[in-house]
C-alpha positions in Angstrom: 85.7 97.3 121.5 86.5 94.2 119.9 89.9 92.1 120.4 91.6 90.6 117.6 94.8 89.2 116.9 97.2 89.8 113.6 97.5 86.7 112.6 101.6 86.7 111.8 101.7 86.1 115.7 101.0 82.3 115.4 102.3 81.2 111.8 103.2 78.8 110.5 100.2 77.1 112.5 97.5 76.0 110.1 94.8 78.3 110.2 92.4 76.3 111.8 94.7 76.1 114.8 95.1 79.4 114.5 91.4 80.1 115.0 91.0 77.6 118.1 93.9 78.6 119.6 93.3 82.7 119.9 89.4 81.8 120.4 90.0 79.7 123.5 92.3 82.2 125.0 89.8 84.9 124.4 89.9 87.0 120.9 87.1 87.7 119.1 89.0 88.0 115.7 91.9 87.7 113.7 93.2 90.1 111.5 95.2 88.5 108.7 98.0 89.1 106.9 98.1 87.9 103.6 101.5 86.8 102.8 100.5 84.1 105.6 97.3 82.5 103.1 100.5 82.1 100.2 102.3 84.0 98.2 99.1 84.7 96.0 96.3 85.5 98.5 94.4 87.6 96.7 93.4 85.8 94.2 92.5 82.8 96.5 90.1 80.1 94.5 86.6 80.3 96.0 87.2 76.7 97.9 90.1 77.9 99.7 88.1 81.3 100.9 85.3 79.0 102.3 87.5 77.2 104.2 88.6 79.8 106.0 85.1 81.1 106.6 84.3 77.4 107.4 87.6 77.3 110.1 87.1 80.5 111.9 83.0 80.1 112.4 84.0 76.2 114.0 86.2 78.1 116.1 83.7 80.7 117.3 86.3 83.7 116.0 85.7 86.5 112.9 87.9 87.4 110.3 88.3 91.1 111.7 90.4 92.2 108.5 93.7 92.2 106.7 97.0 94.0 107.7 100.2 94.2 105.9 99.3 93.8 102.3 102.0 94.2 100.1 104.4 92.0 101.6 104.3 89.6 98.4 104.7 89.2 95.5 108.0 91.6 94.9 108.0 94.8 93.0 105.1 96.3 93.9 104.5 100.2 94.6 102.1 102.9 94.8 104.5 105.5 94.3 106.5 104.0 91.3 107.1 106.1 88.3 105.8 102.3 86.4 102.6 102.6 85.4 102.7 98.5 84.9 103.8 98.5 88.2 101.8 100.8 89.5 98.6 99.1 88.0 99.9 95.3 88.8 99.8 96.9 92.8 96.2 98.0 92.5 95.3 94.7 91.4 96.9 93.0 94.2 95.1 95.7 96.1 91.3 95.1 94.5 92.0 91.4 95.2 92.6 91.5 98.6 89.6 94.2 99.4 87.5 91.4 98.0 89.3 88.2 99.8 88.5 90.5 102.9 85.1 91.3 102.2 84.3 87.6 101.6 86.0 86.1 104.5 83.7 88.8 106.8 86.4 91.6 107.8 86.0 95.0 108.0 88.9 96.7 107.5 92.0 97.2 105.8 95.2 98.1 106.8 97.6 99.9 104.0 101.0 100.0 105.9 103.8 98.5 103.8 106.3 100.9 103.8 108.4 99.9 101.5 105.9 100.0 98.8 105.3 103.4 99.5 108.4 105.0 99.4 109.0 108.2 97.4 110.7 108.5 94.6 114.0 110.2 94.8 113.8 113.4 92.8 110.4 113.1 92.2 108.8 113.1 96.1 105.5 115.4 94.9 105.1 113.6 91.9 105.3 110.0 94.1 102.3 111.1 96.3 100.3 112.3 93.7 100.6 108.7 92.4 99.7 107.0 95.9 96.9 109.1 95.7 95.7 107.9 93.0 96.0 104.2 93.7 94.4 104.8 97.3 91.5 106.4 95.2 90.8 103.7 93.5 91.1 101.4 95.6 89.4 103.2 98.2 86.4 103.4 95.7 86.6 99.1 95.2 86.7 99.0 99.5 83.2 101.2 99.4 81.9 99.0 96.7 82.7 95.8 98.9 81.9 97.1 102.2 84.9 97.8 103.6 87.1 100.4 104.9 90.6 101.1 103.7 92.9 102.7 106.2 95.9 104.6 105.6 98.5 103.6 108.6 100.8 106.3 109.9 104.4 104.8 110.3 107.6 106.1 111.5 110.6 106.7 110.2 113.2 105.6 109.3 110.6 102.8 108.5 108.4 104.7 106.4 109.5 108.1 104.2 105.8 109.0 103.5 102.8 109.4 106.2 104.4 109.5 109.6 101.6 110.9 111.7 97.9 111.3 112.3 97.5 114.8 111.1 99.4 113.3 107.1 97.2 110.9 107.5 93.7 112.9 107.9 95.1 115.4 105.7 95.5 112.7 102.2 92.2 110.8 103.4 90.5 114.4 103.3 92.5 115.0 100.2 91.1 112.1 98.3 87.7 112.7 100.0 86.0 108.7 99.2 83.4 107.3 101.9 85.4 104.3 102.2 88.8 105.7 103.4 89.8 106.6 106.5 93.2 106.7 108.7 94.4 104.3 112.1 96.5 104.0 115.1 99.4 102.0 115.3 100.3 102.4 119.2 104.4 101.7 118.2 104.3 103.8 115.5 102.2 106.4 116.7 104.7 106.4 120.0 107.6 106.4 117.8 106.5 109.5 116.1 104.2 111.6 117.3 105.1 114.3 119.7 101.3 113.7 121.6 101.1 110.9 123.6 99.1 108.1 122.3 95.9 108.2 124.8 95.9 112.3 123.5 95.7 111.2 119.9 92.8 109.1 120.5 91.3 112.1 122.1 91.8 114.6 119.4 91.3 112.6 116.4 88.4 110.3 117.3 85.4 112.7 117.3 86.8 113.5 113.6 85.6 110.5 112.4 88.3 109.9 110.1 90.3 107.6 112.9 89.0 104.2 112.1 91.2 101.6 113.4 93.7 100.9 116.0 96.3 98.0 116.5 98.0 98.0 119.9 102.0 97.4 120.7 104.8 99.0 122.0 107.1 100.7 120.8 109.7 98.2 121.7 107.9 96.4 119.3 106.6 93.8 121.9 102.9 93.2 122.9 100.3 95.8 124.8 102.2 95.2 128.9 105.7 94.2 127.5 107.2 97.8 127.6 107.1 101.1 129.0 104.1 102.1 127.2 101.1 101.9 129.6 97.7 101.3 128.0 95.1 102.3 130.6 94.7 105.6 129.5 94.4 104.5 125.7 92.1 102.0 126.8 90.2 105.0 128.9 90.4 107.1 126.2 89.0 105.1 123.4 86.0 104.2 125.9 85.6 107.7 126.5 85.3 108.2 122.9 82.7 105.7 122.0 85.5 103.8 120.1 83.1 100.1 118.9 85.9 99.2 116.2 88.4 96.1 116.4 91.4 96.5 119.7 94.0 94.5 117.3 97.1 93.3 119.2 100.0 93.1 116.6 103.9 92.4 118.1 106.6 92.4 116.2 108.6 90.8 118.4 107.3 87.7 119.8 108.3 87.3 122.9 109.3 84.6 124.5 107.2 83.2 121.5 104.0 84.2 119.4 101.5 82.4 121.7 102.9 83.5 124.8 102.8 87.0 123.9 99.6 87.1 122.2 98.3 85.5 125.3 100.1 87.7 127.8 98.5 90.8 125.6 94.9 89.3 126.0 95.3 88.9 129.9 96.7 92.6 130.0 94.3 94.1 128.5 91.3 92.2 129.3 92.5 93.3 132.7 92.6 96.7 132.4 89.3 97.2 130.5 87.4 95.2 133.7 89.0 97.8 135.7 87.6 100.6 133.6 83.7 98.9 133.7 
């Protein structure tokens, strides 16, 4: 397993800081969210990509992905009844599989609730439209060797995908190599009537679990809550889990580095007691 931090935790830093910072306390990547690059990350000029490559190789630290994607521009959907809007979201979408690609991620997280919900009076006709766009985009992802993960949320958050099992079912649904589901630990806490560590145990061996970002569902960092992560930890070692641990509070507290750091000592901690 692989540590990584979502990015969002340290703005409005510059992203150079960014990358010494979480590299000197100990990730090995950060995840990015894109609203944090500007308004129009994914169609980032080629100088501005390799300066990020350029920033987070001085620092030691990968680019381990992206995470909430459609935060900006406004108006987008995948469920929208719009086919201009509709298609104006997949571009947004192809853009940022590549601006992950080139910076040296992996995966993609597709949480954005907002710009998933159903339409009222239409809720069949809505997923068979998300479906499409995550088809599509999942075949760009495979192109540019990357994975595109569908992220459970809960509700009242998200109306569409709550748990695992929605999840698995639309990935196996769509059926493309480069699409696969994730845990969220808040979500998945939030939602799910298992416990977190029994998800992992279930789900993993099907392959289609591909990712995991780590919280609680207080919405603090991994040690900041109730939630205890030593049997998640134990059970994604058990499980051969060699993806990207990615720490993503919601709320920062006291502050973004001071959680992100209390995270990294907490769980570093635990996994040397699991060796």
């Amino acid at each position: 397993m692989r540590l990584a931090l979502c990015n969002e935790v340290l703005a409005p830093w510059p992203f150079a800081r960014q990358c010494e910072w979480a590299a000197a306390v100990g990730y090995q990547g950060l995840e990015l969210a894109p609203f944090t690059l500007g308004e129009t990350a994914w169609r980032l000029p080629a100088s501005e990509r390799t300066a990020l490559r350029r920033a987070a190789s001085d620092a030691g630290i990968r680019v381990s992905g992206l995470h909430w994607l459609l935060r900006q521009p406004e108006g987008l959907s995948i469920t929208s009844p719009d086919a201009a809007v509709r298609a104006r979201t997949l571009q947004v979408l192809r853009g940022l599989v590549d601006l992950c690609a080139e910076l040296g991620g992996e995966v993609l997280v597709h949480g954005s609730p907002a710009q998933r919900r159903l339409t009222p009076r239409d809720a069949a006709g809505a997923r068979e439209r998300a479906a499409e766009v995550f088809a599509a985009v999942a075949e760009h992802a495979q192109a540019a060797g990357v994975t595109y993960c569908i992220e459970p949320l809960a509700p009242p958050e998200a109306d569409f995908v709550h748990t695992l099992a929605e999840a698995a079912a639309l990935v196996r649904a769509i059926d493309r190599p480069a699409l696969r589901t994730m845990l969220d630990c808040c979500a998945a806490a939030r939602a799910e009537a298992e416990p977190v560590h029994g998800l992992l145990a279930r789900w993993l061996p099907s392959g289609l679990l591909a990712h995991v970002q780590v919280n609680d569902p207080n919405g603090r960092g991994p040690g900041q809550g109730a939630l205890g992560f030593a049997d998640i930890l134990r059970a994604l070692r058990r499980h051969g889990y060699a993806g990207w641990l990615a720490v993503e509070p919601f709320d920062h507290h006291p502050d973004g580095p001071a959680a992100a750091a209390r995270a990294i000592g907490y769980l570093r901690g635990l996994l040397e007691a699991l060796d």
